[in-house]
VONU-906522 format. One record per residue (C-alpha): residue number from 1; x, y, z. Coordinates in Angstrom, 1 decimal, padded with zeros to 4 digits, m for minus. Layout:
BEGIN
[NUM,[X,Y,Z]]
...
END
This chain:
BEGIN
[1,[090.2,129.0,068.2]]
[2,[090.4,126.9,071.4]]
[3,[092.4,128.5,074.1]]
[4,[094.3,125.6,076.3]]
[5,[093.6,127.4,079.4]]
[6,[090.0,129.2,080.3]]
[7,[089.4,130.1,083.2]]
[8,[089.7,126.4,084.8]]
[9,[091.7,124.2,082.4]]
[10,[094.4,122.3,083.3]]
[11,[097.8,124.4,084.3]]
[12,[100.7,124.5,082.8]]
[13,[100.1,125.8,079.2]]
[14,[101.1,128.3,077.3]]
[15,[097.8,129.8,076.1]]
[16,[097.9,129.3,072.5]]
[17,[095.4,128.1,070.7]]
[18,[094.3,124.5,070.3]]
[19,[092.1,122.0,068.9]]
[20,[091.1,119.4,071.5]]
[21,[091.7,115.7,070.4]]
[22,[089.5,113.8,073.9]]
[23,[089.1,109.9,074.2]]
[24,[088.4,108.0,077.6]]
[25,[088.6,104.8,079.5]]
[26,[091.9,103.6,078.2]]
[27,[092.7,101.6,080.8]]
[28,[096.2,100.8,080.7]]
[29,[097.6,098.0,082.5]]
[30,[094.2,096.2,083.2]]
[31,[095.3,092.8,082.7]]
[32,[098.2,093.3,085.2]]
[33,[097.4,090.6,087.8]]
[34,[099.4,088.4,089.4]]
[35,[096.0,086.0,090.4]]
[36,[095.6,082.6,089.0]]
[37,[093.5,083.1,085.8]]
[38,[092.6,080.4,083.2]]
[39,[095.1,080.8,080.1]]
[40,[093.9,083.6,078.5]]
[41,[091.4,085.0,080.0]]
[42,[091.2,088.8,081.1]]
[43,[094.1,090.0,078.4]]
[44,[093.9,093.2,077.5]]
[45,[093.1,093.1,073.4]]
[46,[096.3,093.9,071.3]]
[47,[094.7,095.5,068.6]]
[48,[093.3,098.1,071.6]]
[49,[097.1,099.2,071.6]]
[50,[097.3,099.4,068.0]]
[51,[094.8,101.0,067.2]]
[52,[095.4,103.8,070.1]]
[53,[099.1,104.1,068.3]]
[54,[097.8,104.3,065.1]]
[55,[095.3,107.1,066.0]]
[56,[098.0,109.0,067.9]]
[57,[100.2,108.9,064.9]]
[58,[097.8,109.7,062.1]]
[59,[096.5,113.0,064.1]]
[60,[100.5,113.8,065.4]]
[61,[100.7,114.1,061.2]]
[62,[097.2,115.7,060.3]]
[63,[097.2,119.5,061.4]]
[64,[094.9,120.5,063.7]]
[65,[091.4,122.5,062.0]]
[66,[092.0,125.5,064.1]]
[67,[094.9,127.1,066.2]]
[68,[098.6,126.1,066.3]]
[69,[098.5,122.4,067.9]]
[70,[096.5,119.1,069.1]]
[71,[095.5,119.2,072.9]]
[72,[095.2,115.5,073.1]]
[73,[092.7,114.8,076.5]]
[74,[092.3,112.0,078.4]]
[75,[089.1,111.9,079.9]]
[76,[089.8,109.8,082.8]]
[77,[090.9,106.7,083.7]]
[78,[093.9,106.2,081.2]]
[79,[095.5,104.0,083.8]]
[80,[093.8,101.3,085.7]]
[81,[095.3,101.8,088.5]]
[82,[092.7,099.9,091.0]]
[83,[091.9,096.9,088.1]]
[84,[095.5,096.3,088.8]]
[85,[096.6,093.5,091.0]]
[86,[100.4,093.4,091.5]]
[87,[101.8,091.4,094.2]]
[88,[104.8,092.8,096.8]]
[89,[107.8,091.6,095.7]]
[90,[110.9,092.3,097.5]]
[91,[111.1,095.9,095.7]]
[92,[112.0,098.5,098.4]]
[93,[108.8,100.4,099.7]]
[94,[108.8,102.9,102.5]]
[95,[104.8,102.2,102.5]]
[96,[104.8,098.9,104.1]]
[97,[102.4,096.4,102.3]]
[98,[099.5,095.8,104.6]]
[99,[097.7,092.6,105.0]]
[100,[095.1,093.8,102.6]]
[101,[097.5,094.5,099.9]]
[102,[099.9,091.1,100.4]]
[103,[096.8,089.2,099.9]]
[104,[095.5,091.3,096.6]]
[105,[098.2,093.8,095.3]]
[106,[099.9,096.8,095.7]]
[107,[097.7,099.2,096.9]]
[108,[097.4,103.0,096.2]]
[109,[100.1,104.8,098.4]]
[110,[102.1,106.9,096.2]]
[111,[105.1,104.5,095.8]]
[112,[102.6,101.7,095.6]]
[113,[101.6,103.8,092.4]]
[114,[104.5,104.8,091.2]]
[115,[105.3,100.6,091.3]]
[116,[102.4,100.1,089.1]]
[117,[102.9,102.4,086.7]]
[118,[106.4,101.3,086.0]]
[119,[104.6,098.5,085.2]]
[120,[102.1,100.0,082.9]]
[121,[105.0,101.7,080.5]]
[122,[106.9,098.3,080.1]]
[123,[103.6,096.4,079.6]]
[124,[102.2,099.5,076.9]]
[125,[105.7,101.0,075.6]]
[126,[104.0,101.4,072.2]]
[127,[101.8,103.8,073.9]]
[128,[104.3,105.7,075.5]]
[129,[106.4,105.8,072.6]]
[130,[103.4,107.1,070.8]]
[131,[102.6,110.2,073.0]]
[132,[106.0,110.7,073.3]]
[133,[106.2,111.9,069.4]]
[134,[103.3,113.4,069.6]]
[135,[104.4,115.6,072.0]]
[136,[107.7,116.2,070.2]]
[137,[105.8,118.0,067.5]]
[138,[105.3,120.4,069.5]]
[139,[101.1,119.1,070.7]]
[140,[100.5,119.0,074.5]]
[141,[098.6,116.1,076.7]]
[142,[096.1,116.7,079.7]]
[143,[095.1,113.6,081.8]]
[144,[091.8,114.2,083.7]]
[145,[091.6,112.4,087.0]]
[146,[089.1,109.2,086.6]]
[147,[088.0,106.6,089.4]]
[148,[090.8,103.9,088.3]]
[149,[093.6,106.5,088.0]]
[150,[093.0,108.8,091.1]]
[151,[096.4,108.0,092.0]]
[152,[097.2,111.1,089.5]]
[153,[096.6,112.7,092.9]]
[154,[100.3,111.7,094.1]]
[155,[102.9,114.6,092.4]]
[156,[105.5,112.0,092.5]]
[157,[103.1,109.8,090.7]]
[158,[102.6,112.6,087.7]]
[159,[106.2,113.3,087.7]]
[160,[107.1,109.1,087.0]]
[161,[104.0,109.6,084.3]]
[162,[106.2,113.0,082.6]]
[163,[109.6,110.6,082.9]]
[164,[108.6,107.5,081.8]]
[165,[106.6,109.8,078.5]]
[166,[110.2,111.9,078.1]]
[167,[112.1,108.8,078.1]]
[168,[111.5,108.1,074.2]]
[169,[112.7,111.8,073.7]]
[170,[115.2,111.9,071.2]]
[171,[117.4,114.4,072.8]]
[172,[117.2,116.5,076.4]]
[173,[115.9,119.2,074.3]]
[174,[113.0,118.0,073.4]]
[175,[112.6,115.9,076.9]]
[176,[112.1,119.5,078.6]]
[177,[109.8,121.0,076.5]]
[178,[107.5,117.6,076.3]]
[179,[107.7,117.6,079.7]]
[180,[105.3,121.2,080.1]]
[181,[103.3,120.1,077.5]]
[182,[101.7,117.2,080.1]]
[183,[099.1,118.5,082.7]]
[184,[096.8,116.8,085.2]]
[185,[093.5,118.2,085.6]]
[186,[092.3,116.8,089.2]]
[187,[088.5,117.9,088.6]]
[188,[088.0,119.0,085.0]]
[189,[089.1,120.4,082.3]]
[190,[087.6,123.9,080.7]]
[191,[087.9,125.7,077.4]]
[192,[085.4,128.5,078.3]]
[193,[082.2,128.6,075.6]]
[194,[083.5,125.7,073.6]]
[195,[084.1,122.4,076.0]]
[196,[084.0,120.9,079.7]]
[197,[085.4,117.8,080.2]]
[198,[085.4,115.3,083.3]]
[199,[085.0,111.9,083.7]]
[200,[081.5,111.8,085.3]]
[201,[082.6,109.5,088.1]]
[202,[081.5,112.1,091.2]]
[203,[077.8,111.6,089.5]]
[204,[078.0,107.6,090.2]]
[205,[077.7,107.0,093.8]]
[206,[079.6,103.4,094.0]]
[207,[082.9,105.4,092.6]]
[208,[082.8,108.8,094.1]]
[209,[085.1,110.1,096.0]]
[210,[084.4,112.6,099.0]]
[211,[086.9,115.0,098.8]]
[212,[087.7,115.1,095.0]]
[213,[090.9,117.4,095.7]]
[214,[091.6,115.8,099.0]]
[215,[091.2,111.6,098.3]]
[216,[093.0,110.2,101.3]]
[217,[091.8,108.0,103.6]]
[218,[090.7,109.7,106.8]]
[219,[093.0,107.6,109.5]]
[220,[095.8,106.9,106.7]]
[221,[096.9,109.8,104.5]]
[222,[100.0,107.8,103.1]]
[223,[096.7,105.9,100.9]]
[224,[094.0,107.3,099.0]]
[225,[090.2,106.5,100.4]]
[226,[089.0,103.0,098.8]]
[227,[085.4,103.0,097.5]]
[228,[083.1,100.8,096.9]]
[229,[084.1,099.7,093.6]]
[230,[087.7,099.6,094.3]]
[231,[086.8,097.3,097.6]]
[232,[084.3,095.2,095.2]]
[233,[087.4,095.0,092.6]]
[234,[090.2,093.8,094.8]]
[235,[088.2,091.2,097.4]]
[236,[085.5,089.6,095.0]]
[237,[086.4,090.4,090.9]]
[238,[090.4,090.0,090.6]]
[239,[091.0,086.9,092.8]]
[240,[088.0,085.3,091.5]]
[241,[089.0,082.8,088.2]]
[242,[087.1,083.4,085.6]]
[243,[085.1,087.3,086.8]]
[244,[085.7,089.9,084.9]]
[245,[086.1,093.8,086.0]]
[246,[083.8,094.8,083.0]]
[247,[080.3,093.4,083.6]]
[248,[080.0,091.9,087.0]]
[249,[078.3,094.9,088.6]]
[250,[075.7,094.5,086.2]]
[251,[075.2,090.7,087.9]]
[252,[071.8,090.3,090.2]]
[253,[072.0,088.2,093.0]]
[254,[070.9,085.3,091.3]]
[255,[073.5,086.0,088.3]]
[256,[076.5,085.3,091.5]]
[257,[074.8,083.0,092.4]]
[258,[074.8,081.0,089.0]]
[259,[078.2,082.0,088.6]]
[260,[079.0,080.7,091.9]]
[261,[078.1,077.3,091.2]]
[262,[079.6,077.2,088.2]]
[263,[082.9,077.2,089.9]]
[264,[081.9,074.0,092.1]]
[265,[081.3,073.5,095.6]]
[266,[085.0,075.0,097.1]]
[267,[084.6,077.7,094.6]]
[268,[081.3,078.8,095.7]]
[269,[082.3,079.2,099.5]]
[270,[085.4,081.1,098.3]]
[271,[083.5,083.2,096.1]]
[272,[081.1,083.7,099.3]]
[273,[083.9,084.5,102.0]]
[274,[085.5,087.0,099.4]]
[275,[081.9,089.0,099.4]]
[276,[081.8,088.4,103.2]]
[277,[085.1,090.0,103.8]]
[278,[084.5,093.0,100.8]]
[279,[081.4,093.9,103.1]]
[280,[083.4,093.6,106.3]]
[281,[086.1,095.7,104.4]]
[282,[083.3,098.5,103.6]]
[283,[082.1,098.7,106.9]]
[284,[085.3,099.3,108.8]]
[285,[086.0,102.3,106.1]]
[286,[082.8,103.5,106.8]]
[287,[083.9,104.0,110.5]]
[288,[087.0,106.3,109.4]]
[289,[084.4,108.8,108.1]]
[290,[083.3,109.5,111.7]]
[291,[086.7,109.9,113.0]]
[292,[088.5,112.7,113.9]]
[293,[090.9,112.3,111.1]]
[294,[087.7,112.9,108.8]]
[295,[086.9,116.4,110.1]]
[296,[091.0,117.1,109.8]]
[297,[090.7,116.0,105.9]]
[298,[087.2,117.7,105.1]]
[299,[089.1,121.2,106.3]]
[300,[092.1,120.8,104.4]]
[301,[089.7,119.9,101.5]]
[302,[088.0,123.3,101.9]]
[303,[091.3,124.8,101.8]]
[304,[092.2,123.1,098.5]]
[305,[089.3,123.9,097.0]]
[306,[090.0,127.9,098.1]]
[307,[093.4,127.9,096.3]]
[308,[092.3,125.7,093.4]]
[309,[089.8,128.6,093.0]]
[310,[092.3,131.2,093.2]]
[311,[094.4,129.4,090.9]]
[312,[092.0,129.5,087.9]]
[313,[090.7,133.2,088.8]]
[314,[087.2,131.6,089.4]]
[315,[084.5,132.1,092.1]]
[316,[085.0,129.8,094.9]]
[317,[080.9,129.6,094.7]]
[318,[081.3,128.2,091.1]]
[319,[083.5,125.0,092.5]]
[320,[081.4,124.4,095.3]]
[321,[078.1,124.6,093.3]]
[322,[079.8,121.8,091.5]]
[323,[080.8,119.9,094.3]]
[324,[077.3,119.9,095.1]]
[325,[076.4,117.8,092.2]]
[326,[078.2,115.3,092.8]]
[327,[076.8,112.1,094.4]]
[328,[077.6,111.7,098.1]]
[329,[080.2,108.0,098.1]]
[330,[077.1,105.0,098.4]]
[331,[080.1,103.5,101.3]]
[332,[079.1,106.4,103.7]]
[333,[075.5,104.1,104.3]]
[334,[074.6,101.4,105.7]]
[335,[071.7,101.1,103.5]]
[336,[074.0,102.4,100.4]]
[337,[076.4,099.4,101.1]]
[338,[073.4,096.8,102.0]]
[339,[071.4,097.4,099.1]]
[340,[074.3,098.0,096.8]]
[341,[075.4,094.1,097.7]]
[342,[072.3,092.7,097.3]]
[343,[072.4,091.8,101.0]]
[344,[068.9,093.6,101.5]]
[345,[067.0,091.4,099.4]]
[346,[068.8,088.3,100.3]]
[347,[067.6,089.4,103.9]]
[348,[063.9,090.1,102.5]]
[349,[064.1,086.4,100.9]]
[350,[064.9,084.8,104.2]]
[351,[062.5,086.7,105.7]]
[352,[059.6,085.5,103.4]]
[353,[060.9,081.9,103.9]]
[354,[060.7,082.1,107.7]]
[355,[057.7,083.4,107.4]]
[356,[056.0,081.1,105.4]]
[357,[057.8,078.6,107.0]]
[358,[056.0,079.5,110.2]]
[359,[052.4,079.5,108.6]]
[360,[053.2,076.4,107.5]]
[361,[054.4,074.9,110.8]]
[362,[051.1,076.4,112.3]]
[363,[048.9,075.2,109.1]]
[364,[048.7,071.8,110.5]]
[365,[046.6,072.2,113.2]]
[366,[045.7,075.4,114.0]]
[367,[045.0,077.3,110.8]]
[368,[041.9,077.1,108.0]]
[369,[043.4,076.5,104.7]]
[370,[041.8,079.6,103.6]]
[371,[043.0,082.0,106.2]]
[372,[046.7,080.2,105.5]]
[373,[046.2,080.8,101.4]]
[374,[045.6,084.7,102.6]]
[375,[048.4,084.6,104.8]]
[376,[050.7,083.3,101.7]]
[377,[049.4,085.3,099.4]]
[378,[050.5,088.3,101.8]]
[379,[053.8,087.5,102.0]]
[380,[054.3,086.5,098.7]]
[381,[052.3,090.0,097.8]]
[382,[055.0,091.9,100.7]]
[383,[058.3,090.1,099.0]]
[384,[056.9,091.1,095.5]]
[385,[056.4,095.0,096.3]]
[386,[059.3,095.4,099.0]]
[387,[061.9,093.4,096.6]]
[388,[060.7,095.8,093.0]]
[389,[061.1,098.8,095.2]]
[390,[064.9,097.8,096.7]]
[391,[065.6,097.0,093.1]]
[392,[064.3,100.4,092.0]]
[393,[067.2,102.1,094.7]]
[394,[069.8,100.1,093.5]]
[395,[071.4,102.4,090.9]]
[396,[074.2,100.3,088.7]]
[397,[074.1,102.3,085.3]]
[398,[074.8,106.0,086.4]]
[399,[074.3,107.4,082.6]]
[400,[071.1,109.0,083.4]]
[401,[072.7,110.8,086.0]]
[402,[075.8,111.7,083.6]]
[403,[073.2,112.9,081.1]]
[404,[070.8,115.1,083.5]]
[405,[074.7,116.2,085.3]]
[406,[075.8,117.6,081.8]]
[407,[072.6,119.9,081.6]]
[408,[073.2,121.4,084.9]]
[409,[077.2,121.8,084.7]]
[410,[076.2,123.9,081.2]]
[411,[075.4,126.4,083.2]]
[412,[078.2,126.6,085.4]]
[413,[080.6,126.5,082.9]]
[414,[079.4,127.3,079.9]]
[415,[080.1,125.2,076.6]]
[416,[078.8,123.9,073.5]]
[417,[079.9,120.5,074.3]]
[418,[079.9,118.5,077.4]]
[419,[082.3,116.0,077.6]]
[420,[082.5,113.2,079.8]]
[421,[083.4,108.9,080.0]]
[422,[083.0,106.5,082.6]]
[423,[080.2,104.6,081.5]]
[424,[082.3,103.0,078.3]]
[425,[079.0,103.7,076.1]]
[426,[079.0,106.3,073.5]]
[427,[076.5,109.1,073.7]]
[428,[075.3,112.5,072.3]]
[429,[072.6,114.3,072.6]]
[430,[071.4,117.7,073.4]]
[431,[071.0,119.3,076.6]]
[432,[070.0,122.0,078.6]]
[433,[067.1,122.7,076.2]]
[434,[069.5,122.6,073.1]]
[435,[071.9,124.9,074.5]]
[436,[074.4,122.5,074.6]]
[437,[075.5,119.0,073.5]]
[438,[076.6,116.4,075.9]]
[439,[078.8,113.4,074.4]]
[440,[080.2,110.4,076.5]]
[441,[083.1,109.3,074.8]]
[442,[083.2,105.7,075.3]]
[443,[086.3,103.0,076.1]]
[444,[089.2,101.9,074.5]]
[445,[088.9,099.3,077.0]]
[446,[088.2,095.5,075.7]]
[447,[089.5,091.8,076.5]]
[448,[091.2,089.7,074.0]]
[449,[089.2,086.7,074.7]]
[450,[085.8,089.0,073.8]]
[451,[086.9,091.0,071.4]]
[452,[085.5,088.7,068.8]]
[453,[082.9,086.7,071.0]]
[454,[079.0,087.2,069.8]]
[455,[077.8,089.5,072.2]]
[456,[081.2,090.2,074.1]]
[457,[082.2,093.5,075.0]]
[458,[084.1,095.1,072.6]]
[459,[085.6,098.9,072.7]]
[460,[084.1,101.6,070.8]]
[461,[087.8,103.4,070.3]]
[462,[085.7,106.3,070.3]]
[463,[087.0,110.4,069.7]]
[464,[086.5,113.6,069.7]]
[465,[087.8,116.1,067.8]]
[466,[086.5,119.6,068.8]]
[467,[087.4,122.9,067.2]]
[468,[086.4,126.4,065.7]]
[469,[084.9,127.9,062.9]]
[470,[083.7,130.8,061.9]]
[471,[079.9,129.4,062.9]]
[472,[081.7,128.4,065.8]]
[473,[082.9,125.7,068.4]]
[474,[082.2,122.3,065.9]]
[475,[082.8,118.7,067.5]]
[476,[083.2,115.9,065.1]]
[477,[082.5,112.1,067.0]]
[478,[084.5,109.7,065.5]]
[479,[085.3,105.8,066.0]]
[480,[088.7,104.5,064.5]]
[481,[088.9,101.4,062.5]]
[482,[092.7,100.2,061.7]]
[483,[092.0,099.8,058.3]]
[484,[090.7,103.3,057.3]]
[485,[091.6,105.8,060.3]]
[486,[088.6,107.9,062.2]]
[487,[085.3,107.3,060.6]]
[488,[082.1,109.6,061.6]]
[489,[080.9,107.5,064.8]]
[490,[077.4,105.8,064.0]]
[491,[078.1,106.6,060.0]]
END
């Protein structure tokens, strides 16, 4: 059987035993934005939500294969947090709205948060209504931290989260005891031997954070740090008609470009002032992280990470061999921010234009048409090697580096399963020499205008159901399909 705590789980628990019920990428409240957007476009798929209830409910009625209740975990990035783009209103807020966040949304301050996910359980009460009788029967709910809901962070914000769950209570009775059955697990969770479970985000350099258990920004603790994907998300993706959040990292510069001109002339300079002002944006919070304020945070980081360690009777060693795992934030470089923008090969294309330009200029009178066909061939040669090797640093899909993570953290926390999300593609496969299994858990993340497209992205609604047996820890990856309930995933 699965005990809920192990060393490292989430707290809060009772320590009975469990079987784990794990899903990620959720992403409620994506589609909140208050942007222009042609009719339509961007919704967040109703059949996601129904399908989420439906799976709640049929495993809230199916007992669980081993111990005395479901442990449903969310993997990360239930809320979307950063995807969404809520303008101030005249709601009361002791964090006054910056510039920034008048111009793109409510930004991540705890009462900021607590805003937006108010917002969240109106727009997805189904949902709520849903965990909320799950957890009546007595089951119990950890949310893992993700890149788009590191606003879990804020206690007031996991509090709102317990309240606006307990509201669909039937009686006070049952409102107390659902509230300690809902944890928060900033860094991971652990069932010793059987699973580990994080959302892999700290392995992907544009969405790391640098202080996992400390996420503020450096000069402005009242707000957590912004990355580069959150900057990326807010300047360029939500005010731009017609880009979406899934898929536009994927674009190369000549994929912006196209879509650029799509949008005409005005929409093409507006598309390339956003970008300007995103890679203004990144520099200036590069800057905090040589301020004072950054040595103050790192220390009360260490700290943190001292009592987190204490908490869960584990080796401080243990956490920070983890730590170092994780990917340093690709907003700390210069050439992390450069290349991750495309801005160093745009500069290596205008440098092989001005330099053929100059041959050519020369050409006319001064140069043999051999020694200029040389020169040419050069550059062309220079642009060729210098652009395939910037393109080799850029690092968009961070899977590899989930799957080659998961053989390492085996070792550190041992388990038969690996569990992780983030990269909304479905995975498993063995590890760590077959000592393990690691298994990415996809998204229940899609669009309404794609879930049906040819070639549009469309949500696994992936699971996992892990529990024991007498052979021992036994994880069963399943997809749910409205019509029939959780079918084998791939079978």
């Amino acid at each position: 059987m699965i005990p809920s705590i192990a060393s490292g789980s989430a707290p809060g628990s009772n320590g009975q035993a469990e079987s784990l019920l794990v899903l990620s990428d959720v992403h409620l409240g994506s589609d909140l934005n208050d942007h222009p957007q042609p009719d339509g476009f961007g919704k967040r798929s109703r059949s996601v939500d129904r399908d989420l209830v439906g799976m709640i409910h049929h495993y809230r009625r199916t007992p669980p294969p081993s111990g005395a209740r479901w442990r449903i975990v969310f993997a990360g990035d239930f809320v979307d947090f950063i995807g969404i783009a809520i303008l101030p209103t005249t709601e009361s807020l002791a964090t006054e709205p910056n510039v920034e966040e008048r111009e793109h949304g409510l930004g991540n301050a705890a009462d900021h948060a607590l805003a937006k996910i108010r917002r969240v359980a109106a727009r997805h009460t189904d949902v709520f209504e849903a965990l909320a009788a799950f957890l009546a029967e007595g089951h119990a709910m950890t949310i893992v931290h993700g890149n788009h809901d590191v606003e879990f962070h804020w206690e007031t914000v996991q509090s709102e989260m317990r309240a606006l769950v307990v509201a669909h209570a039937a009686s006070p009775e049952i409102a107390a005891a659902i509230t300690a059955r809902i944890d928060f697990a900033p860094l991971f969770f652990w069932a010793e031997g059987v699973a580990y479970i994080e959302h892999g985000h700290q392995y992907d350099a544009m969405c790391a954070n640098e202080h996992p258990l400390m996420p503020l920004s450096p000069l402005d603790p009242r707000r957590i740090a912004r990355g580069f994907c959150d900057v990326l998300l807010r300047f360029v993706v939500r005010p731009t008609r017609g880009l979406r959040e899934h898929g536009h990292e994927n674009m190369g510069i000549f994929g912006y470009l196209a879509f650029g001109a799509g949008l005409g002339a005005r929409g093409l300079v507006q598309l390339g002032v956003s970008f300007a002002r995103a890679i203004i944006e990144m520099f200036r919070l590069r800057s905090e992280w040589i301020s004072d304020g950054a040595k103050a945070l790192r220390e009360e980081h260490e700290r943190r990470l001292a009592a987190f360690a204490i908490a869960r009777r584990m080796d401080l060693s243990r956490i920070t061999a983890l730590l170092a795992l994780q990917k340093r934030p690709i907003i700390r470089t210069i050439h992390g921010i450069l290349g991750s923008l495309l801005i160093d090969r745009l500069a290596l294309a205008l440098t092989a234009i001005l330099a053929l330009a100059i041959v050519g200029a020369f050409a006319i009178h001064h140069l043999s048409p051999w020694f200029v066909a040389f020169v040419v061939a050069a550059v062309v040669a220079a642009w060729t090697v210098t652009h395939r090797y910037l393109a080799r640093q850029r690092q968009i899909d961070p899977d590899a580096a989930l799957r080659e993570r998961a053989g390492r953290l085996v070792k550190l926390f041992p388990a038969a399963f690996v569990v992780m999300g983030h990269t909304h593609i479905p995975v498993k496969m063995p590890v760590a020499e077959g000592q393990a299994t690691y298994i990415n858990v996809g998204s229940w993340s899609e669009e309404e205008d794609q879930a049906d497209a040819s070639g549009g992205y469309k949500a696994a609604r992936t699971h996992l159901v892990i529990h024991t047996a007498e052979s021992g820890p036994v994880a069963e990856f399943l997809t749910w399909e409205s019509e029939i309930g959780p079918k084998s995933f791939g079978g």
